[in-house]
C-alpha positions as CSV (number, residue, x, y, z in Angstrom):
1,X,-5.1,-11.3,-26.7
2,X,-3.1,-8.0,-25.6
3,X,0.1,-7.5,-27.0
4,X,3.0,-6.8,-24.9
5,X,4.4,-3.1,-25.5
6,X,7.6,-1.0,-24.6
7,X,6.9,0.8,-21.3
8,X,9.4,3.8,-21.5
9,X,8.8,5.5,-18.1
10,X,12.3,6.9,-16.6
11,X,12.6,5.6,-13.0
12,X,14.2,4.7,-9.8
13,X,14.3,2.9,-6.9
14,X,15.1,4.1,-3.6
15,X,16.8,1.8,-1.1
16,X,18.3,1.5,1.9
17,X,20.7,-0.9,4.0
18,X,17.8,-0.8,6.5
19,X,15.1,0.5,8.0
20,X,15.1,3.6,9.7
21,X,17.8,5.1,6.9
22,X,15.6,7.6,5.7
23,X,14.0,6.3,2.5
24,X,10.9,8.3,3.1
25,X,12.6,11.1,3.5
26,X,14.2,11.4,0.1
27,X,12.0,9.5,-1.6
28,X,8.7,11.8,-0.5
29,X,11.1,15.0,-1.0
30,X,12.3,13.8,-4.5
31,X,9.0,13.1,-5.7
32,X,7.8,16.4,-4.8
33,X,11.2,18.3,-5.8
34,X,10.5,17.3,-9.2
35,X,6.4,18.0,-9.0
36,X,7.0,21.5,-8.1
37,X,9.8,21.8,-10.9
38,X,7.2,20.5,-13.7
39,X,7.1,17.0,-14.1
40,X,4.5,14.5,-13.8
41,X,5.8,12.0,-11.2
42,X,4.2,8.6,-10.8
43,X,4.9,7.2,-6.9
44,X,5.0,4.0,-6.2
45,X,5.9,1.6,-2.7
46,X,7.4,-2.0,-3.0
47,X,5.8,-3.8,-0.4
48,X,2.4,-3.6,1.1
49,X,2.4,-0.6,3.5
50,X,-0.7,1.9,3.1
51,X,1.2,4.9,5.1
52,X,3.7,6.1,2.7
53,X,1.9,5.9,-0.3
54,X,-0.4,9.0,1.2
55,X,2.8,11.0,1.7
56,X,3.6,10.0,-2.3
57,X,0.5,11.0,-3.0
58,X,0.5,14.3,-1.5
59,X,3.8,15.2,-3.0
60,X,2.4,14.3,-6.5
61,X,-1.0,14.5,-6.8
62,X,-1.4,11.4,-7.8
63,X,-2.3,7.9,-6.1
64,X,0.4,6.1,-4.7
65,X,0.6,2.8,-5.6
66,X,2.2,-0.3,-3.9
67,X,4.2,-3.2,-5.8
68,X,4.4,-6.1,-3.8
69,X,5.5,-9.1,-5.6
70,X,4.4,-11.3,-2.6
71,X,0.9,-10.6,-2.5
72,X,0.3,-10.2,-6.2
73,X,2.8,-12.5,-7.7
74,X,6.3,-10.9,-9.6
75,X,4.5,-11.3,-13.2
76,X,1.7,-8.0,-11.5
77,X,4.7,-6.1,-10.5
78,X,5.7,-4.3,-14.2
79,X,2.7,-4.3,-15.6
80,X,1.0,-2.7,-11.8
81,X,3.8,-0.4,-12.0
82,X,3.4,0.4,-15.9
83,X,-0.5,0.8,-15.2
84,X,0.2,3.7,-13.0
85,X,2.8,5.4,-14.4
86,X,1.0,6.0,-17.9
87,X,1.6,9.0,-19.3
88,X,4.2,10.2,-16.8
89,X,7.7,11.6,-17.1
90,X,8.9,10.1,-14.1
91,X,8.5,7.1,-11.6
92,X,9.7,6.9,-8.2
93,X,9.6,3.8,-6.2
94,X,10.0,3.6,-2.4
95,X,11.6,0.0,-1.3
96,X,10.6,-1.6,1.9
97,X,13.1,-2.3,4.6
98,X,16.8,-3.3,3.6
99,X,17.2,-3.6,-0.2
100,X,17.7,-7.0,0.5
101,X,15.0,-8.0,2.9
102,X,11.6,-9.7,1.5
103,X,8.9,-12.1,2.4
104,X,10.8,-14.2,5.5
105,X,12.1,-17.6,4.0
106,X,11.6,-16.8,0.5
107,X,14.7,-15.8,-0.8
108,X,14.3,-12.4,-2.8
109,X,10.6,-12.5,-3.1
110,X,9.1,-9.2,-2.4
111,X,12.3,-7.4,-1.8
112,X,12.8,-3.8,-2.7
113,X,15.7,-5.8,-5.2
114,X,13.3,-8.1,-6.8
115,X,11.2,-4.9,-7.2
116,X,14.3,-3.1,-9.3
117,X,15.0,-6.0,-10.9
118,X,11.2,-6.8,-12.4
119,X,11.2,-3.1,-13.5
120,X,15.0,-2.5,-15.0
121,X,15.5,0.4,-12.6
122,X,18.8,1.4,-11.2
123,X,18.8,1.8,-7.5
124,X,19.2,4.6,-5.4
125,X,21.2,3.7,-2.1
126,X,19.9,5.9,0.8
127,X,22.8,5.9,3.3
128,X,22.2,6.9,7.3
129,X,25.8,8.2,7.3
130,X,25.5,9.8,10.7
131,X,28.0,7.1,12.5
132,X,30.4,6.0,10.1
133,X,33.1,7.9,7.6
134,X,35.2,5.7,5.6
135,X,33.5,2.3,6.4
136,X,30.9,3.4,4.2
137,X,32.3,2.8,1.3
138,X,32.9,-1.0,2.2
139,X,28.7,-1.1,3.0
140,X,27.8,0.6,-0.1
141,X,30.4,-1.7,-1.8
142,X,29.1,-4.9,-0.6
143,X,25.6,-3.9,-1.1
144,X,26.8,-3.2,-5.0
145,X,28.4,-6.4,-5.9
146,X,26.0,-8.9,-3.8
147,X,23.5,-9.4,-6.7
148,X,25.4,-8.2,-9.9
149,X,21.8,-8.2,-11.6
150,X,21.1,-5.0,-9.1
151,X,22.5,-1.5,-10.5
152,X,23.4,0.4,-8.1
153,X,23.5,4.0,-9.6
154,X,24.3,6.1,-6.7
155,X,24.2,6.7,-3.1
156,X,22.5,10.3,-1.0
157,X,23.9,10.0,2.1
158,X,21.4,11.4,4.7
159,X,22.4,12.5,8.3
160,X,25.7,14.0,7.7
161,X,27.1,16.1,10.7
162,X,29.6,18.4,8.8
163,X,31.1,19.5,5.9
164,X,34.3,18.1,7.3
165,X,32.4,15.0,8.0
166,X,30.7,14.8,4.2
167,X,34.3,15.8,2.7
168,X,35.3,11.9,4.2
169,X,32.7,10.3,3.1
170,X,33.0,11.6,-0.4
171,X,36.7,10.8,-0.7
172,X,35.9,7.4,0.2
173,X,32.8,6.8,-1.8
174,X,35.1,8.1,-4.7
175,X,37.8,5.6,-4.2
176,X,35.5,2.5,-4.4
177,X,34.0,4.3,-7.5
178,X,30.0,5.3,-6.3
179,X,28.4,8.6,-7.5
180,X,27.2,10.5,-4.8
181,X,24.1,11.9,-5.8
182,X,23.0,13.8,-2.8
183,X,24.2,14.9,1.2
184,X,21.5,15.6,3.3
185,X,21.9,17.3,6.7
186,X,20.8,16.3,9.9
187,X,17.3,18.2,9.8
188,X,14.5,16.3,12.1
189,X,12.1,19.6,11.6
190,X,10.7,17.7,8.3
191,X,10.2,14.2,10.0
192,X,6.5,13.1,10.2
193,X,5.2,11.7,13.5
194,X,5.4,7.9,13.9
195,X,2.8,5.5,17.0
196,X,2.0,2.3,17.4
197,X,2.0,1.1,13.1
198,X,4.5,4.0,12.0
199,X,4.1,7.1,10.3
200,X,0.9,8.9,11.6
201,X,-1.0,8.7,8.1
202,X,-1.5,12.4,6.1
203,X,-5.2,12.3,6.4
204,X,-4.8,12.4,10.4
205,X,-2.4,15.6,9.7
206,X,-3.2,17.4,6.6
207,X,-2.0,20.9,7.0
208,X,1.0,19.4,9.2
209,X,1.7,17.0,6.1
210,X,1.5,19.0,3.3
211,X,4.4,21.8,5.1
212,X,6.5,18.5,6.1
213,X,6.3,17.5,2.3
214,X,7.0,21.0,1.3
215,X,10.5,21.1,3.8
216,X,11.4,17.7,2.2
217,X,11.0,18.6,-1.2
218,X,13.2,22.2,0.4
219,X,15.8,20.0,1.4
220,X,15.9,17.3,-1.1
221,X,16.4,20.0,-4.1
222,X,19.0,21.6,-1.5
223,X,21.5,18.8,-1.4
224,X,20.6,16.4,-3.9
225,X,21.9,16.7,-8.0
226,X,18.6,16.5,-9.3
227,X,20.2,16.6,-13.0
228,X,22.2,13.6,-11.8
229,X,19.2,11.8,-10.3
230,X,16.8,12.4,-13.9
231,X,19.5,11.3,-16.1
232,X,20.1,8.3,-13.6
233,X,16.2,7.5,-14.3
234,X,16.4,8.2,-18.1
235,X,19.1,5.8,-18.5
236,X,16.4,2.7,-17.4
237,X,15.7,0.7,-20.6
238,X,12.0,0.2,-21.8
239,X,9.8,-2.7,-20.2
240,X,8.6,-4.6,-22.6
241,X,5.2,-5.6,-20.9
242,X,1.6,-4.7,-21.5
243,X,0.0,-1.9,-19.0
244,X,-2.4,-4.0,-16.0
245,X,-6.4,-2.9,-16.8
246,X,-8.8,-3.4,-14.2
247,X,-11.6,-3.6,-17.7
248,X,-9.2,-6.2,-19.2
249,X,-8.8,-7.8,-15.5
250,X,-12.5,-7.6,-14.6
251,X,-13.4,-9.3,-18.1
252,X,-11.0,-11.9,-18.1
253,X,-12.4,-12.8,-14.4
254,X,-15.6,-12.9,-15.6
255,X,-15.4,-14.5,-18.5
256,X,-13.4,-17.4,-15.8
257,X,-16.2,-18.1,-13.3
258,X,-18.2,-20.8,-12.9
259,X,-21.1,-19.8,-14.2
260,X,-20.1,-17.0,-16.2
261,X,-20.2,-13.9,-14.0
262,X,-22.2,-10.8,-15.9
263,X,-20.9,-7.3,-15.2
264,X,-24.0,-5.3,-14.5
265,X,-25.1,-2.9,-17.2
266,X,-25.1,0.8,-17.6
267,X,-27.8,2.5,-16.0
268,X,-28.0,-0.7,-13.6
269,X,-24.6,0.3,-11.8
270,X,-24.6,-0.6,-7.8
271,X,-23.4,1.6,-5.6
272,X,-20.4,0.7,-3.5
273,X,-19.9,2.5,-0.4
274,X,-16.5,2.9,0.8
275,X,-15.4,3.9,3.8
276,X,-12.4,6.9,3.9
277,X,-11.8,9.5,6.4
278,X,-8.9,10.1,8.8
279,X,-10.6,6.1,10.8
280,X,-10.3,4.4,7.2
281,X,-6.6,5.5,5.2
282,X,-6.0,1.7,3.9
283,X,-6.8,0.9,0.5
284,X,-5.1,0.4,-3.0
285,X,-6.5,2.4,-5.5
286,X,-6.8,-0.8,-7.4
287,X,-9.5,-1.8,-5.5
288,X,-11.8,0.9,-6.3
289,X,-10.6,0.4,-9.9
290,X,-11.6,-2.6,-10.3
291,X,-15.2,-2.6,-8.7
292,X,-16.2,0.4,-11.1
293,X,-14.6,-1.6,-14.1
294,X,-17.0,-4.4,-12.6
295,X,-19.8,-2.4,-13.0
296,X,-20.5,-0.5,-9.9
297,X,-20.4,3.1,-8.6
298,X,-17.8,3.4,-5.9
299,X,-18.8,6.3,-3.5
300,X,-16.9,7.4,-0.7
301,X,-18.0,8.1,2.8
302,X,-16.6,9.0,6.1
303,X,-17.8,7.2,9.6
304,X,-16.0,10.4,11.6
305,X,-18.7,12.5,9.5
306,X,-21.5,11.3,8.3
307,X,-24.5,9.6,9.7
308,X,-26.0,7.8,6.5
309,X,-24.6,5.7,4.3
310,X,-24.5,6.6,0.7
311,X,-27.8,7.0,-0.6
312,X,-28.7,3.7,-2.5
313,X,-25.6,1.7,-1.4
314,X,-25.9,-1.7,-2.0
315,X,-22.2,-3.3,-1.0
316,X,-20.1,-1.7,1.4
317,X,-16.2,-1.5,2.0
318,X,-14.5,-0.9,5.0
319,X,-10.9,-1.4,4.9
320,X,-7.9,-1.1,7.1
321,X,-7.1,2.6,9.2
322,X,-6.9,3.2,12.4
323,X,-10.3,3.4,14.6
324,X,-8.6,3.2,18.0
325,X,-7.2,6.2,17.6
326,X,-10.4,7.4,16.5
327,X,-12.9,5.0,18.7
328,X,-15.0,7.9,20.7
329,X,-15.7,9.8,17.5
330,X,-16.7,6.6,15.8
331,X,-19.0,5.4,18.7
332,X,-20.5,8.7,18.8
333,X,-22.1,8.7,15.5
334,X,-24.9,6.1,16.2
335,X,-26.9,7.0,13.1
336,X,-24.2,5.8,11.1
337,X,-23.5,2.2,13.4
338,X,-27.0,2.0,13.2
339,X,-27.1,2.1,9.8
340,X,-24.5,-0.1,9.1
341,X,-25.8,-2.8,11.6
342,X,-29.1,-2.7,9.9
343,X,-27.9,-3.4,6.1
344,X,-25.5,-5.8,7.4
345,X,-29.2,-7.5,8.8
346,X,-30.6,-7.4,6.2
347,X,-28.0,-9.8,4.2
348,X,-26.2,-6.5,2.9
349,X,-22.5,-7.2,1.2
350,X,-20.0,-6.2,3.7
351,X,-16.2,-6.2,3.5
352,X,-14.6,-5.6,6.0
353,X,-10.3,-6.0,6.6
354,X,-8.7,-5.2,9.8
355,X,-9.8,-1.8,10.8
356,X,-13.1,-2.5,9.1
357,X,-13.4,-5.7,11.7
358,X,-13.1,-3.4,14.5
359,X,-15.8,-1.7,13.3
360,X,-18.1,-3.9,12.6
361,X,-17.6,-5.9,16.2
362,X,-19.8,-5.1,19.4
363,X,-17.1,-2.9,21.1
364,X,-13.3,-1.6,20.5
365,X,-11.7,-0.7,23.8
366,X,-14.9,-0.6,25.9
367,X,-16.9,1.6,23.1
368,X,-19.4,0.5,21.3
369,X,-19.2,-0.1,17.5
370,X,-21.6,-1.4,14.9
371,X,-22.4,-4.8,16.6
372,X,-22.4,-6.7,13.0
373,X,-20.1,-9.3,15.1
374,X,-20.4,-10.9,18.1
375,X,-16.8,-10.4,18.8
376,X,-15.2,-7.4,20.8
377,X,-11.8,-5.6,19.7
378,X,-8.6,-4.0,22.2
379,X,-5.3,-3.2,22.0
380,X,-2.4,-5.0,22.6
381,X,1.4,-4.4,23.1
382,X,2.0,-7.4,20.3
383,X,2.4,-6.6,17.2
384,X,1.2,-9.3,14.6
385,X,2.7,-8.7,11.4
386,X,3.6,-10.8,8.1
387,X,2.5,-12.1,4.9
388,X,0.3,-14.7,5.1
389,X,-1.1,-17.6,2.5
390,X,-4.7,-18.1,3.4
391,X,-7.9,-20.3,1.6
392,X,-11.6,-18.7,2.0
393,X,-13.2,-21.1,4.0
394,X,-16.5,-19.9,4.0
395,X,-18.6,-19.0,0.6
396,X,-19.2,-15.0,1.0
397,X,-19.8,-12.1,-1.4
398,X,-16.1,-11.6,-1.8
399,X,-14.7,-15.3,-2.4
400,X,-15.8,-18.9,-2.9
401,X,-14.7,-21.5,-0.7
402,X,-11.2,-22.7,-1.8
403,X,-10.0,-19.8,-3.3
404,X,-6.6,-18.9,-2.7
405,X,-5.0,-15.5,-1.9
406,X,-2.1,-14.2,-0.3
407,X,-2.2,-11.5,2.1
408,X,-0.7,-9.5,4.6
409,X,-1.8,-8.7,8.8
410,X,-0.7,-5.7,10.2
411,X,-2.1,-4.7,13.8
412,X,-1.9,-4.0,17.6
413,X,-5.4,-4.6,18.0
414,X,-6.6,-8.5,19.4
415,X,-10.5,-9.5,18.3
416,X,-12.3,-11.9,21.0
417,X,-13.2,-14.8,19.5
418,X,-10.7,-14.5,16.7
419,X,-12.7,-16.3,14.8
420,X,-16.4,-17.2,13.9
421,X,-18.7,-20.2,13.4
422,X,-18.1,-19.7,9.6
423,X,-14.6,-18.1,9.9
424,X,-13.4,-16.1,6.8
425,X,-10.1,-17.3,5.8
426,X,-7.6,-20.5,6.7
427,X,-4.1,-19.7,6.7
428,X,-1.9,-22.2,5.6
429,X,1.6,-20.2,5.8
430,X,3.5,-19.4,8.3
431,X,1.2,-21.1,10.8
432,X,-2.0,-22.7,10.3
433,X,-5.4,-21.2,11.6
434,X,-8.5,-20.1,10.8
435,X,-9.7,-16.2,11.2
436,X,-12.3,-13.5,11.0
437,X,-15.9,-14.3,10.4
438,X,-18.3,-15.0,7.4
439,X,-22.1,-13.6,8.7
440,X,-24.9,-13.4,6.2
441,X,-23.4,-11.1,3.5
442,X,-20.5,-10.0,5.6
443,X,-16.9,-11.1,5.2
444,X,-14.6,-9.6,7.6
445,X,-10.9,-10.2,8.6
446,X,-7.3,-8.5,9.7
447,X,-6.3,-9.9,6.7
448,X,-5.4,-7.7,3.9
449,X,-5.2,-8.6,0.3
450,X,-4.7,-7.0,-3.2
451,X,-7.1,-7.7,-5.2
452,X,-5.3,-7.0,-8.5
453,X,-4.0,-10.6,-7.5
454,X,-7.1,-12.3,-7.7
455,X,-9.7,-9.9,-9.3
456,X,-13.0,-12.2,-9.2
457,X,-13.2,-11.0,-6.1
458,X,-14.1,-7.6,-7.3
459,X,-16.7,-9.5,-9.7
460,X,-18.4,-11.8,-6.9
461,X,-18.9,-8.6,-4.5
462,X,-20.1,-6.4,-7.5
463,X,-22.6,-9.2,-8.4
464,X,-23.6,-9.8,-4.8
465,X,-24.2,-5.6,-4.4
466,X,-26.4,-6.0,-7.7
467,X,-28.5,-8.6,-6.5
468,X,-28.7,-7.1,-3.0
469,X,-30.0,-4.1,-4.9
């Protein structure tokens, strides 16, 4: 049994009234701001977006990891966040939408609020000031007193015209008694490039990224009191939770299945393959985490760039990115579709999630792709997006029929049929359906999922590469 333990990582939580306020912006610059001045900051998302986290993690040089109390349950959220902020001095967390605003029809759940409240961490209020002067103290006051167990510790206001026009908005702030912690200027010379599923992701724009990060963290140490901010995060009390393990997550899954599952050996490791590149940005580092912990070697590989598969792979991962954008390159290296079709033939272990789907169908906008599926992928104008309560349907590598996960969609892209003989997954919330396909060894779906939620899923595929092997 692990004991619990007090988690004493100073931290925030940076909010907004909405979208579109500029959370990104201060939250990507402050991370960096206090990089560059020494510390070792720890970045964190709430919510399940892949995109941000790549900006965190170039600011920080460290993985950025999501919370989402939704798709792994509230209890993951401190001990995830605890996990990947060992041995830091300082934690940022990036909400999602309003502070408010969570899974639809659930109340709080997965809300940037729930997020500050599971971890004790006084909120940062990021204010798009740009169209208001004195009203904003009645919006920054009625987002303080709507749930008392919420500490708001301070607002930045970002977008502000003028000094004139910053001299109102502090006289008003002071009145209804809210720190201001920063003022940031209009300045839209450090905003990434957004398309079709938001910010263009830092892999796609490296050197672009790395100077927008650098003019964030410019303007963030500008006209924010950094001091403030620290001491603001210092003042969070200690968690008293026990640090998530993928070893102790992996063993406790094992040691739960039906027949007991055995972690392969050392010197009898699998290799994993998984996919990366500027095609394939989507994964949590948790999932890599725990397949090694299960006893495999994780290797990464890019489809843009090379034409073989790892040597000796055994299971492959393809997870979610953004092949449209990349769909001539990716039909272009036949070695590698070729390769890829042909393990998947041969009753391979294949999983595949949204942009790995694409992949693995017949064609994606007229191109060719692997032709693992007899399916074909194109864009859409609709966006289908959500959280999403789904069953496995079909036995696979990844999950046994019946079990249960939670996930998220997240796409432009429509596959024809939606849906296989042996389809992957049965939603049950918010509409009921069945989707993606279960072929030989190959599970693939839009559907994404965390698998810190339910980690015998890292155990079954591990096992499955094994015995491939």
């Amino acid at each position: 049994m692990v004991t619990s333990h007090a988690v004493a990582v100073p931290r925030l939580v940076i909010a907004a009234p909405s979208s579109g306020s500029g959370k990104t912006t201060v939250a990507t610059g402050l991370m960096a701001a206090f990089a560059e001045g020494g510390l070792a900051v720890s970045p964190h998302k709430a919510g399940p977006d892949y995109i941000d986290p790549g900006y965190h993690a170039l600011a920080t040089g460290r993985p950025g990891r999501n919370l989402d109390a939704f798709m792994c349950g509230p209890e993951l959220v401190a001990p995830l966040f605890a996990h990947g902020a060992a041995g830091c001095d300082l934690a940022v967390v990036e909400g999602v939408m309003g502070l408010y605003d969570g899974a639809a029809g659930r109340g709080e759940l997965a809300s940037t609020a729930q997020v500050a409240k599971l971890l004790r961490a006084p909120v940062v209020l990021v204010v798009d000031a740009s169209s208001q002067s004195r009203s904003v103290a009645a919006l920054v006051h009625g987002f303080a007193s709507f749930d008392p167990q919420v500490r708001l510790g301070g607002v930045i206001l970002n977008k502000v015209g003028s000094d004139r026009h910053e001299a109102m908005l502090r006289e008003a702030l002071e009145e209804a008694g809210t720190p201001v912690l920063g003022v940031l200027r209009r300045a839209p010379q450090v905003s990434a490039p957004s398309r079709h599923l938001g910010l263009v992701p830092v892999a796609e724009r490296r050197a672009d990224a790395v100077a927008s990060v650098a003019a964030l963290a410019d303007q963030v140490r500008a006209g924010c009191d950094l001091e403030a901010l620290l001491a603001l995060a210092r003042s969070a009390p200690p968690l008293d939770c026990a640090a998530w393990s993928p070893e102790r997550a992996v063993a406790s899954a094992a040691a739960a299945a039906t027949p007991a599952a055995t972690v392969p050996g050392p010197g009898r490791r699998p290799v994993i393959a998984l996919a990366g590149g500027a095609a394939f940005t989507f994964s949590y580092a948790e999932h890599a985490e725990l397949l090694a912990a299960a006893g495999a070697e994780v290797v990464p590989f890019d489809p843009l760039a090379d034409e073989a598969l790892p040597e000796g792979t055994s299971g492959l991962v393809v997870g979610g990115g953004f092949p449209e954008v990349y769909a001539p390159e990716l039909a272009a290296n036949e070695p590698l579709r070729k390769a890829v079709a042909d393990f998947a033939a041969a009753g391979g272990p294949v999983a595949a999630e949204c942009a790995g789907l694409l992949y693995l169908a017949r064609s994606l906008d007229g191109r060719p792709m692997c032709g693992v599926l007899d399916a074909d992928a194109v864009m859409s104008q609709r966006l289908t997006l959500g959280y999403r309560e789904a069953v496995a349907v079909s036995d696979s590598p990844l999950a046994a029929a019946g079990t249960r996960l939670r996930g998220h969609e997240f796409h432009r892209t429509v596959v024809e049929p939606g849906a296989g003989p042996a389809p992957a997954w049965g939603f049950t919330h918010p509409e009921r359906r069945v989707e993606g396909f279960v072929h030989r060894g190959v599970h693939a779906s839009y559907l994404h999922t965390h698998w810190a939620a339910e980690p015998s899923v890292a155990v079954r595929f591990t096992a499955a590469a094994a015995a491939y092997r």
